[in-house]
N, C-alpha and C positions, 0 to 999 in steps of 0.2 A: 281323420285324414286317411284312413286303412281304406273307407270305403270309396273314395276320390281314386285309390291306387288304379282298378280293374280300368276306369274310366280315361286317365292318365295313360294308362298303355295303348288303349285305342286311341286314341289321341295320337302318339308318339307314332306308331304303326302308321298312320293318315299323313304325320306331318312330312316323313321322304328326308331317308339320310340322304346325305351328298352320296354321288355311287364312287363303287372304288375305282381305280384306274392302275392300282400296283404299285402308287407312290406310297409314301408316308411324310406326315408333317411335325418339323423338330418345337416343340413347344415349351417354354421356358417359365418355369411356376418361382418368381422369388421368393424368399421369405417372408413370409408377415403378408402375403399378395390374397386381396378380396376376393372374392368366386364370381363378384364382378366384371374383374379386370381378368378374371380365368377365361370367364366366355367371351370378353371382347378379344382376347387371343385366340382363342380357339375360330372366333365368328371370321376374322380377320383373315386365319388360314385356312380357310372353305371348306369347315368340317363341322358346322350347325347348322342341320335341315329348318329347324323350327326353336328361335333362341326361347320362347314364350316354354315352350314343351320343355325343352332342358331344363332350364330354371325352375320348372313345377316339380320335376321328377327331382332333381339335387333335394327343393329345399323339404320334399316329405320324405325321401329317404333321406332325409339328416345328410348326404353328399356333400353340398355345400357345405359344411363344416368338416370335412373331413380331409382336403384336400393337401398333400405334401409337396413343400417346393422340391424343384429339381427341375430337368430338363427330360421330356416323353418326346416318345416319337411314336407318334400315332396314325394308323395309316387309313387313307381316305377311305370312307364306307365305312367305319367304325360305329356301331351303334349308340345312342346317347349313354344306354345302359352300360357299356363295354368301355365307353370314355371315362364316365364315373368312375367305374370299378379301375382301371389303369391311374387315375390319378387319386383315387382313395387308396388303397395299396402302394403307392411309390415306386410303379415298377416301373423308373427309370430307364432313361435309353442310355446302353451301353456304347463303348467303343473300342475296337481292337485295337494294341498298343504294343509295339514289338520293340525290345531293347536290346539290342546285339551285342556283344559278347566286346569286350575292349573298348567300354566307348568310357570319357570323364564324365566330371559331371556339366561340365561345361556343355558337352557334345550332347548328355541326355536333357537338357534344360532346353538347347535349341530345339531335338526332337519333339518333348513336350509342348514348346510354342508351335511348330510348324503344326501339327498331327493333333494335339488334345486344345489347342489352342489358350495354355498356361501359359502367363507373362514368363519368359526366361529368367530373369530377375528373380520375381515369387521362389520359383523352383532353387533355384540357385540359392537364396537366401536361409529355405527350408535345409538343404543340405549341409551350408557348410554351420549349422547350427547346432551347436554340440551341447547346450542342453537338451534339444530334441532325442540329439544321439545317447547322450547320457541316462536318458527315462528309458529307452529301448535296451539297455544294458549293454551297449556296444564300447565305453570307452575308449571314445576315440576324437580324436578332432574335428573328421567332419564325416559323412558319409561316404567321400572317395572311398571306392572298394568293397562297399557295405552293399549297394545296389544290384539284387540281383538279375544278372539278363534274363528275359524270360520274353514269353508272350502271353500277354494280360486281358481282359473282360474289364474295363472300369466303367464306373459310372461318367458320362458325356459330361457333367459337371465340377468333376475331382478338382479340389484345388490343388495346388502346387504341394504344400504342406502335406495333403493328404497323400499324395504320390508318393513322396518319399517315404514317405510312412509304410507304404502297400509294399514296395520294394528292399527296405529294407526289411520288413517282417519274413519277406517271403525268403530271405538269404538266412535270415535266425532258423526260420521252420526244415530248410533244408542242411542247416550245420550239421551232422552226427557229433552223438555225444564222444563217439570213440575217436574222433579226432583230436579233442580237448586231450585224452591222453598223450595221441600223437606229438603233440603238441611241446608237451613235456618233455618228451624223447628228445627230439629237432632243438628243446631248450630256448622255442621261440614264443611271442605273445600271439594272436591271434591278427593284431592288425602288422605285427611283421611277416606273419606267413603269408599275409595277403598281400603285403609289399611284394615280396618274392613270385607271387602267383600273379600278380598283374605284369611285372616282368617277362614272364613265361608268358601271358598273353600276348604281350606288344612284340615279341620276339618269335612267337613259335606261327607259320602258315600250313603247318601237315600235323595231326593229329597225332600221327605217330610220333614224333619228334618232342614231343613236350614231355616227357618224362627225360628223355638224355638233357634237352637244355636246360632242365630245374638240375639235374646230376650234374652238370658241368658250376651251374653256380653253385651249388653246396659244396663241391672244391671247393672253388674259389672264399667263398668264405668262414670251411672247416684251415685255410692255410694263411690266411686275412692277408688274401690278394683283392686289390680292388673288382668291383661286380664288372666296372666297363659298359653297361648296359644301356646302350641307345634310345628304348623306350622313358628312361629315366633323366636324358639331357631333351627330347623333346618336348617332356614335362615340363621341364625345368622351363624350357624358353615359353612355351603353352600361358603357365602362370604368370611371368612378368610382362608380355608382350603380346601375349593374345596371340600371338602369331604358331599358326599350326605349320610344324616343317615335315613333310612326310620325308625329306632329305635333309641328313648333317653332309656339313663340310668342316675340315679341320679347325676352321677358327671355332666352330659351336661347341668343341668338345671341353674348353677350356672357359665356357659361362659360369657363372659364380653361383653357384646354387644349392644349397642341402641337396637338393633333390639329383645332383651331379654325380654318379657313382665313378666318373670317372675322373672326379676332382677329390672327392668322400670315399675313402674305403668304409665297407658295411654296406646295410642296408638302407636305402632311404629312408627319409620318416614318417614317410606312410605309403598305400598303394595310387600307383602313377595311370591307373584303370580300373574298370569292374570285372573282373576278371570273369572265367563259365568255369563251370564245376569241371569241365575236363582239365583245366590250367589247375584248380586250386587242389585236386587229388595227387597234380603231378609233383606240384609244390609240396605235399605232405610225404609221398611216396613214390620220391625219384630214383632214376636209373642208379647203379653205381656202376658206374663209367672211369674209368682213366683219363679222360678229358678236360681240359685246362680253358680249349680255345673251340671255337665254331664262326665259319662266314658264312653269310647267304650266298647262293646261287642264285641266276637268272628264275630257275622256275620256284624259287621261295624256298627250296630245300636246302640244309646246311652240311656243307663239311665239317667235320669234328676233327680234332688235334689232340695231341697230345703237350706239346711242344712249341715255345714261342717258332724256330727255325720253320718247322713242319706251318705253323699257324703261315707266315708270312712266304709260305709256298704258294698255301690253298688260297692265299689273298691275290697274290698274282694270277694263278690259277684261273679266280671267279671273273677277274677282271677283264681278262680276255677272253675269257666267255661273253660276259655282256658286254663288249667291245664288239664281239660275231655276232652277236643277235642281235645288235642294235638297244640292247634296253638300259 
């Protein structure tokens, strides 16, 4: 067969790849898939000059048996010898996958199906899966809060399962150990610190600001006044209703839900987002603030208080602000 090779390349050289044009073509190898049905996909998406020439060169370079499923993205002009070696290697086509800071897991399931093309289901399934959680050493009910935001490299084929899995590792890998002390200090577990720090996500719109509003609720719950916290009743209606309120009105604050801090003194029973490392440092090590109370303003920034009287000033206050601005 060795001496067929020399022969085999001129051949191959004669036979005229497809030329390139700059595209690339997304090819999908299943599992258990014959080197058959490899080149009738490959032939299919106008990237085999000479199938006779391919199929000689796989089956004396042993190729054909080497082939790993997944998803390649192979671009036109590619050489027979260049295709082999990309799908003998498994070097996969990747996809960018960007997870933004304060999203559920509800929100990250949709993003998965729209962008990675994961059934929301699958994902969602994978998540709220707490023996998955439970092998990852997380102790926790589900992966709310576990997920870290990031921007990702995956492979175009990750299953749902496998996601969560990427993402939660990636929150283990960047825990410090010296937090775990922290931790002890605060007197908190780790999926309550992160109850806390998703709060401070859903709540805080200026970077600077997340360490007084983590300060303002470690008041509140070093005097066991209820948290009062809005990201935590939108949760609340989120899970039973589906329905996302980027606005409460008075009747919502009064929904029946663990997850209601303003029904529940304490902390919820678990994180109401996936919070970013600037929320979850501010939750470990917040302001000490005199601060009881905080409104939003118009441009997302908060007044802080000391005082219910002072609070239901800046409330009026804001109101006719965004009354003048229209928002």
């Amino acid at each position: 067969m060795r001496q067929l090779l020399p022969t085999l390349l001129l051949l191959a050289a004669c036979g005229g790849t497809p030329a390139s044009d700059g595209t690339a073509e997304r090819i999908v190898v299943p599992p258990g898939a014959s080197f058959g049905s490899v080149l009738d996909s490959l032939e299919a998406h106008g990237l085999v000059g000479n199938r006779f020439l391919l199929k000689l060169r796989a089956k004396i370079t042993g190729a054909d048996r080497a082939v790993h499923a997944g998803v390649y993205e192979i671009p036109r002009g590619t050489s027979d010898a260049g295709m082999l070696r990309l799908l003998g290697e498994g070097q996969r086509a990747e996809v960018r996958f960007t997870v933004p800071e304060g999203l559920t897991i509800g929100d990250i399931a949709d993003l998965a199906q729209e962008r990675l093309g994961i059934p929301a289901d699958s994902f969602t399934a994978a998540a709220r899966d707490s023996a998955l959680a439970d092998s990852l050493g997380l102790a926790a009910r589900s992966f709310e809060g576990f997920l870290r935001p990031d921007t990702y490299q995956l492979p175009a084929d990750i299953t749902g399962r496998e996601l969560v899995r990427r993402l939660a590792t990636e929150f283990l890998q960047v825990w410090k150990p010296e937090w775990d002390a922290r931790l002890d200090t605060l007197k908190l577990t780790r999926a309550e610190l992160l109850a806390l720090a998703s709060i401070v996500e859903g709540e805080a719109r200026v970077d600077e600001e997340r360490e007084i509003i983590a300060g303002v609720y470690h008041n509140r719950l070093r005097i066991g006044m209820a948290l009062q916290a809005d990201p935590t009743v939108q949760y609340a209606i989120m899970l039973r209703s589906g329905e996302r309120k980027k606005r409460l009105f008075e009747k919502d604050y009064g929904f029946e839900s663990p997850y209601n801090t303003y029904l529940h003194p304490g902390l919820p029973p678990g994180p109401v987002n996936s919070p970013g490392l600037r929320s979850i440092e501010a939750a470990l090590y917040p302001d000490t603030v005199p601060y009881l109370f905080f409104v939003a303003q118009p441009d997302g920034r908060h007044v802080f208080t000391r005082t219910y009287r002072e609070h239901l000033r800046a409330v009026a206050d804001a109101r006719r602000a965004r009354a003048a601005s229209g928002s």
